[in-house]
C-alpha positions in Angstrom: 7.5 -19.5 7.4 4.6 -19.0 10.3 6.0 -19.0 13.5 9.8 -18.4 12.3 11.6 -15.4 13.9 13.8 -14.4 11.2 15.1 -14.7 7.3 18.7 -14.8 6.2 18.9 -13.6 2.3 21.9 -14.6 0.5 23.2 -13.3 -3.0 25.6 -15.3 -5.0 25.2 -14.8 -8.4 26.1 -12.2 -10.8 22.9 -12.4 -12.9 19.2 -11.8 -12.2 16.9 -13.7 -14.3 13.5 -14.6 -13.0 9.8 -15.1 -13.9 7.3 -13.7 -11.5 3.5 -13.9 -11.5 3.2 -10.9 -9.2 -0.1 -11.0 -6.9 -3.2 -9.7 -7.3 -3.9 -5.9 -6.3 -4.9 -6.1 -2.7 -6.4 -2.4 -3.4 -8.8 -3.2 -5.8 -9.6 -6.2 -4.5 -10.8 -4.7 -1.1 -12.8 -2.0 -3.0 -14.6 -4.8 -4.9 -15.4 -7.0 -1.4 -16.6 -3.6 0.1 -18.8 -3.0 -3.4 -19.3 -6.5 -3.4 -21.0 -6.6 0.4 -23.1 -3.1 0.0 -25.0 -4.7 -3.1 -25.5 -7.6 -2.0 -24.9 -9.7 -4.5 -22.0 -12.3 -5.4 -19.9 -10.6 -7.7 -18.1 -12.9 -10.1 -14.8 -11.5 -9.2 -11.3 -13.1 -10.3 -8.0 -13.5 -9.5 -9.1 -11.9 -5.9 -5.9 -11.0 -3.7 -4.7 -13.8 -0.9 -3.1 -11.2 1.2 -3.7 -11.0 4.4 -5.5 -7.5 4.4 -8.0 -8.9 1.8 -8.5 -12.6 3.4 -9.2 -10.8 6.5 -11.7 -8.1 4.8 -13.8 -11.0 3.2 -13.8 -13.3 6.7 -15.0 -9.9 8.9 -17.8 -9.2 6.3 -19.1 -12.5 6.1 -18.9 -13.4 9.7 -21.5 -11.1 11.1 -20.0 -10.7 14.3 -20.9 -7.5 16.3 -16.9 -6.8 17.5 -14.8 -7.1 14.3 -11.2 -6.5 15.3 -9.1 -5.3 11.6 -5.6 -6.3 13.3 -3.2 -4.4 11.2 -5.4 -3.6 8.5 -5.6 0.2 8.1 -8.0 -0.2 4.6 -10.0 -2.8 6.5 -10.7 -0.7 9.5 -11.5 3.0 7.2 -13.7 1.2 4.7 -15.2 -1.2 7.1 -15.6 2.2 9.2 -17.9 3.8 6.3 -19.4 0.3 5.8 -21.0 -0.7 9.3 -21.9 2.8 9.6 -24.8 2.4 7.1 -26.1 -1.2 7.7 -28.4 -1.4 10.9 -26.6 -3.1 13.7 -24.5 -2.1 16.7 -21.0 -2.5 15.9 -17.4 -2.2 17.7 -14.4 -2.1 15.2 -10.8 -2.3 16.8 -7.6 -3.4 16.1 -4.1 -3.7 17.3 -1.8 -1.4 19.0 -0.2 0.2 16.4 -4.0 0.6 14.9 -5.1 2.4 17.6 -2.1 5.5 17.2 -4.0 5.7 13.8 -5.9 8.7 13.4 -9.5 8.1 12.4 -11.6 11.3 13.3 -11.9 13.3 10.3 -13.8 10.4 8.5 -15.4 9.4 11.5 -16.9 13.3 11.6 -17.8 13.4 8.0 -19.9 9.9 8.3 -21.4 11.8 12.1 -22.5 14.6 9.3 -24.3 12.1 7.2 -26.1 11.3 10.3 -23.8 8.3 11.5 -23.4 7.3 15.2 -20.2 6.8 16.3 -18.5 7.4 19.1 -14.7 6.6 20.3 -13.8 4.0 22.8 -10.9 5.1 24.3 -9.3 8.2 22.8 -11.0 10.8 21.2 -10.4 10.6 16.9 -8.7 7.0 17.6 -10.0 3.6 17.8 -11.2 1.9 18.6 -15.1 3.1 17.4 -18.6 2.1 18.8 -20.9 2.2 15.7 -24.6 2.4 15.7 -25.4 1.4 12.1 -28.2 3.0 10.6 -29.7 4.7 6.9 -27.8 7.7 6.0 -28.8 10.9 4.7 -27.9 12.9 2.0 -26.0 16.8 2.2 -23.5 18.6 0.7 -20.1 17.5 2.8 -16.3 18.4 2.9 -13.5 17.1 3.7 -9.9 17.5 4.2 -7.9 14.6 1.8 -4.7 15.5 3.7 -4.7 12.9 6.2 -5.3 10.1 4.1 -6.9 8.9 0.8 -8.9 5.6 2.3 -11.2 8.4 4.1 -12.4 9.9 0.9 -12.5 6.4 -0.7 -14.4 4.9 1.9 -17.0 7.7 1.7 -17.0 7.4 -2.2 -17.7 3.3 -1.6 -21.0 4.4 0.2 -22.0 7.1 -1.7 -24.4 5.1 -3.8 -26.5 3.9 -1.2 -26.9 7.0 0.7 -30.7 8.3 0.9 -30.1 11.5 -1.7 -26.8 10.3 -2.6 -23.6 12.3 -1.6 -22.1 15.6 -3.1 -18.2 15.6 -1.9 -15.9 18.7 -1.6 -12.0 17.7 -1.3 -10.2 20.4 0.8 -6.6 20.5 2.1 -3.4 19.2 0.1 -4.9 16.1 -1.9 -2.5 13.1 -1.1 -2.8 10.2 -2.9 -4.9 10.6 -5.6 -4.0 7.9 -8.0 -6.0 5.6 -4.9 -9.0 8.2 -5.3 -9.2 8.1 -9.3 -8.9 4.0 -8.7 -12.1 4.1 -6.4 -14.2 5.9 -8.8 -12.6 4.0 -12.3 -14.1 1.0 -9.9 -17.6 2.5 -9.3 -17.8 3.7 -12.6 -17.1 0.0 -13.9 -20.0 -1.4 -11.8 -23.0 0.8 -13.4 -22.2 3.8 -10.8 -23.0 7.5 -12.5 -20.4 10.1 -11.1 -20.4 13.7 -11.8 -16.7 15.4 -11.1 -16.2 19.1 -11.5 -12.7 19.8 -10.0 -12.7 19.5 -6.2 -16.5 18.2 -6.1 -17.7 14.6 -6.7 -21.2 14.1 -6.8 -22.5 10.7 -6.7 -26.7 10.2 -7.2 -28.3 7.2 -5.0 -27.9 4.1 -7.4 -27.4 0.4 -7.0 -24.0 -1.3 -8.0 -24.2 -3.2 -11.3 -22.8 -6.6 -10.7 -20.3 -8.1 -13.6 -17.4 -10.0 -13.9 -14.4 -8.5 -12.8 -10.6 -9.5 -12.8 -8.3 -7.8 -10.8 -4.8 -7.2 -12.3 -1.7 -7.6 -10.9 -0.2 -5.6 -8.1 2.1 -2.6 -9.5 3.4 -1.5 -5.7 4.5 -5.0 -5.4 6.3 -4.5 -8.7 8.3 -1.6 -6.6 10.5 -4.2 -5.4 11.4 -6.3 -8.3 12.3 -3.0 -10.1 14.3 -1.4 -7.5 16.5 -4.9 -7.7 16.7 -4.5 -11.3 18.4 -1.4 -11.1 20.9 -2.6 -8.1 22.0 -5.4 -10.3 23.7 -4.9 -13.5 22.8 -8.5 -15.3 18.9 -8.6 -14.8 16.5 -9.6 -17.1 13.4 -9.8 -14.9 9.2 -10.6 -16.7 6.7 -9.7 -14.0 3.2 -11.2 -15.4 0.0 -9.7 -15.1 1.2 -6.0 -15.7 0.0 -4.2 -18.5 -0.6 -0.5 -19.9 -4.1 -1.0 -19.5 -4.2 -0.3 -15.5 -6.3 2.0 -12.7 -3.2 1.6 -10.4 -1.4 5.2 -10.1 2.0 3.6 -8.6 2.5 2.0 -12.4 4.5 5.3 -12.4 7.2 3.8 -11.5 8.1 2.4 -15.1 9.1 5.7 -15.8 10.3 6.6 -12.6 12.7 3.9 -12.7 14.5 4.8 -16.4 16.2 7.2 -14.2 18.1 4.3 -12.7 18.9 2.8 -16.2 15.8 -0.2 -15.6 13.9 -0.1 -19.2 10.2 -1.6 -18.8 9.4 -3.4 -22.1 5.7 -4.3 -22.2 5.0 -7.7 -23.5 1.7 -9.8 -24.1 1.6 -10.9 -20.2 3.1 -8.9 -19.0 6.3 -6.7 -18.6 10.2 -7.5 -18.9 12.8 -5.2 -16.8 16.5 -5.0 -18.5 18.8 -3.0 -16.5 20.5 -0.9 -19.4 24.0 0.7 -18.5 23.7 4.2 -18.9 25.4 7.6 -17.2 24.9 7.7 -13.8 23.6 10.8 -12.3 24.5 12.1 -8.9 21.8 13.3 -7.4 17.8 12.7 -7.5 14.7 14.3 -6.2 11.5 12.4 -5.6 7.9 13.2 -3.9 6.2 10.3 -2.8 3.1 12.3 -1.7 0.8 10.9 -4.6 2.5 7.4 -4.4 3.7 6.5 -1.2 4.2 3.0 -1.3 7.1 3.7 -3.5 9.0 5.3 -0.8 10.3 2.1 0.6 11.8 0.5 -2.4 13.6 4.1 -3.0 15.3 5.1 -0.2 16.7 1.2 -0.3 17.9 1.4 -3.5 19.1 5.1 -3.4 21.2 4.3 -0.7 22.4 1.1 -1.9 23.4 2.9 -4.7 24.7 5.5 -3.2 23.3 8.5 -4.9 22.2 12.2 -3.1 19.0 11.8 -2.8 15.6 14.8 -1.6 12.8 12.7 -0.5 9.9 14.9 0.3 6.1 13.7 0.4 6.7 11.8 3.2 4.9 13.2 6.3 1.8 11.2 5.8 3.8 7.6 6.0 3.8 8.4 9.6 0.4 6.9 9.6 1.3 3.5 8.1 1.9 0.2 9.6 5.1 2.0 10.9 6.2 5.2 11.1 7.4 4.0 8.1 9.9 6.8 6.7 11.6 7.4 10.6 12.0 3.6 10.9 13.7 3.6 7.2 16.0 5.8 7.7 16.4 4.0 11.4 17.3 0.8 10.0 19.0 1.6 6.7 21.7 3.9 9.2 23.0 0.2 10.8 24.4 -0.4 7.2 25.7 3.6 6.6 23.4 5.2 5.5 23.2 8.7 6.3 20.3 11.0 6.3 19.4 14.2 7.3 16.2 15.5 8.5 15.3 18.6 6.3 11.6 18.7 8.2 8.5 16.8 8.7 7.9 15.9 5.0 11.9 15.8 4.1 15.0 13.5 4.4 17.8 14.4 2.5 20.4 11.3 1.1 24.1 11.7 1.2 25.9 9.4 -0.5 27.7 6.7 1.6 28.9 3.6 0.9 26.8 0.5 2.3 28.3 -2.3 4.5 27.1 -5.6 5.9 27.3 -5.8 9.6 31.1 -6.6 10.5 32.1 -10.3 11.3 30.5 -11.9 14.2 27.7 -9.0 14.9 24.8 -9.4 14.3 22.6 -6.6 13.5 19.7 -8.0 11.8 16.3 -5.1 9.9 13.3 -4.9 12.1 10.5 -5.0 10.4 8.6 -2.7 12.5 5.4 -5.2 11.6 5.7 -3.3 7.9 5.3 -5.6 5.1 7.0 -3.0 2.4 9.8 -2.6 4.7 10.8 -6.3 5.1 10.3 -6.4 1.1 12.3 -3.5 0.8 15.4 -4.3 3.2 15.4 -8.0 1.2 16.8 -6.5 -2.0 20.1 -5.3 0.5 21.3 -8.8 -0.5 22.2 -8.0 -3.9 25.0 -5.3 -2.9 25.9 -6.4 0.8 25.9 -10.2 -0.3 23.7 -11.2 2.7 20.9 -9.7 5.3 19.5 -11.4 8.0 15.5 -9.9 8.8 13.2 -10.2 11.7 9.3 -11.0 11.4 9.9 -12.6 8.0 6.2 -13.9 7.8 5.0 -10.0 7.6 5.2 -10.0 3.9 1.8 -11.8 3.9 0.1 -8.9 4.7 0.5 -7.9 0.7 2.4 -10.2 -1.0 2.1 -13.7 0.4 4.8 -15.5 -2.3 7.4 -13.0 -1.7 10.6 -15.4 -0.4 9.6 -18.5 -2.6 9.6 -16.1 -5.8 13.0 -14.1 -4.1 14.4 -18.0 -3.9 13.0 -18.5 -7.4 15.3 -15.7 -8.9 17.9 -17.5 -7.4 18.8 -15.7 -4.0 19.3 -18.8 -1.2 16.6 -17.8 1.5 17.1 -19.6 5.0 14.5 -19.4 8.0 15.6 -19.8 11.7 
């Protein structure tokens, strides 16, 4: 798949019947590297993700370089941010193009509070950053968990090896908090004491505990296999490694997804999707603003399906590897889609029939470098017949096995 340009999917069948060992949670796993490095000692930590984020988090921590470049790696470059910024050294972090248009300033002010050098390369609250590591002090610090959930994670990472420990005030409109409560389940797990009275965490200066540690199954990959369970009539999908027992907030979507007649039946390893003919309703309303890497599978299947759809909760996937909801609705509009822009956090869905690209034009998805949109745009083949994306290999960045287990449930995958 490295080095191929683009991916034809192919759908032939009438029936969807497939066994998938999902991969590991490339959140957790690059909480527990960043737990794993600030302790200093070798975790025994299973079932550790292979994506590309986490590879690339566990070869820039071990390779004690001064200039670490994150690539496309937004997690890598805000915890690694928060990281370097305590350990004595002199540091550059960067990353690519699209990194650099990613706002980093209101976590990069919160560390300058905790006495934290850092100062911006090229433009101001960008990166890439300048970092002059050094021991930082405790006091009582806000900050505003609009922009993004990995700033308040990263902080919370640290916490416990900051002189006085760290008292936190969350201000603003809290996005993503599933990935906050996931951070501090994690600490918790590793011997950290937290103290949480509404919008205030406190966090006393402590030492991570280390124990064994295996990190479940990824439920945003998941997205994908249930959002083609509900475009496909016949499915009888089991997704191993899921369970009821999970720190991962976008497991939501077992419910979410009974709206769109997919039933989630847990099992011993994991969890069996039956698509279950029911009424169809005509119109649905989502808010993506706690789960946001759910958006992608939805508006795909909402408008494969064809259904009036308010998708709000959306501003903040601006920030993502793309501009993630403008480049959706860009791409999904080549097959008929239609969507309106209600404002910055709203697209409104009317229903439309879908259609592949007529004979003889080609008019393959952009990926826009986006890993959940090349994912999502795949699962076009079950009511078009056949899709043809760009950038195929992106997939790796979170789920490395995605086309050998798409060509395992029986859709014919060509590379060219």
């Amino acid at each position: 798949m490295t080095g191929k340009k683009s991916v034809t999917i192919l759908w032939k069948r009438k029936s969807l019947k497939a066994s998938i060992h999902l991969p590991a949670s490339k959140s957790i796993s690059n909480r527990l590297l960043i737990m794993q490095a600030l302790s200093g000692e070798k975790f025994p930590l299973k079932n550790i993700s292979e994506a590309d984020d986490s590879k690339l988090l566990q070869e820039l921590l071990s390779s004690g370089e001064r200039i670490m470049d994150t690539q496309n790696a937004g997690t890598c470059f805000r915890f690694l941010t928060a990281y370097l910024a305590q350990k004595e050294g002199d540091w550059i972090l960067t990353g690519s193009e699209r990194m650099k248009q990613r706002p980093i300033g209101a976590l990069v002010n919160a560390l300058r509070q905790l006495g934290a050098e850092i100062k911006f390369m090229e433009k101001e609250n960008f990166p890439p950053i300048a970092i002059a590591g050094k021991k930082l002090l405790s006091r009582d610090l806000e900050i505003d968990a609009t922009q993004s959930s990995q700033f308040v994670s990263a902080l919370l990472l640290i916490a416990p090896y900051i002189t006085g420990g760290l008292r936190l005030k969350l201000t603003g409109d809290k996005i993503s908090m599933p990935y906050i409560n996931m951070t501090l389940k994690l600490i918790r797990q590793f011997g950290i004491h937290v103290i949480r009275k509404g919008s205030i965490i406190e966090i006393p200066q402590q030492e991570y505990i280390s124990e064994e540690f295996f990190v479940e199954s990824d439920w945003s990959s998941a997205a994908f296999w249930y959002a083609m369970a509900a475009l496909n009539e016949e499915t009888e999908v089991h997704l191993k490694g899921l369970s009821t027992e999970t720190i991962q907030g976008d497991a939501a979507i077992a419910d979410w997804m009974q709206y769109f007649n997919v039933e989630t039946h847990f099992v011993k390893d994991g969890v069996l999707l039956i698509h279950k003919e029911k009424s169809k309703e005509k119109k649905y309303s989502c808010n993506f603003s706690q789960h946001p890497d759910l958006a992608p599978a939805f508006f795909v299947m909402s408008s494969a399906l064809g259904i009036e759809a308010d998708f709000s909760g959306i501003k903040n996937l601006a920030l993502k590897e793309s501009s993630r909801a403008e480049a959706l609705r860009a791409e999904l509009e080549k097959c008929g889609a239609k969507f309106s822009k209600v404002n910055e956090d709203e697209y409104h869905l009317t229903p439309h029939l879908l259609t592949p690209s007529p004979l003889g034009e080609e008019r393959p998805f952009e990926t826009h470098n986006d890993h959940r949109l090349a994912m999502a745009f795949a699962m076009l083949a079950i009511p078009l017949g056949i899709v043809q994306i760009k950038n195929p290999a992106v997939v790796t960045k979170s789920y490395p096995g995605f086309w050998n287990d798409l060509h395992s449930a029986g859709f014919e995958i060509i590379f060219s």
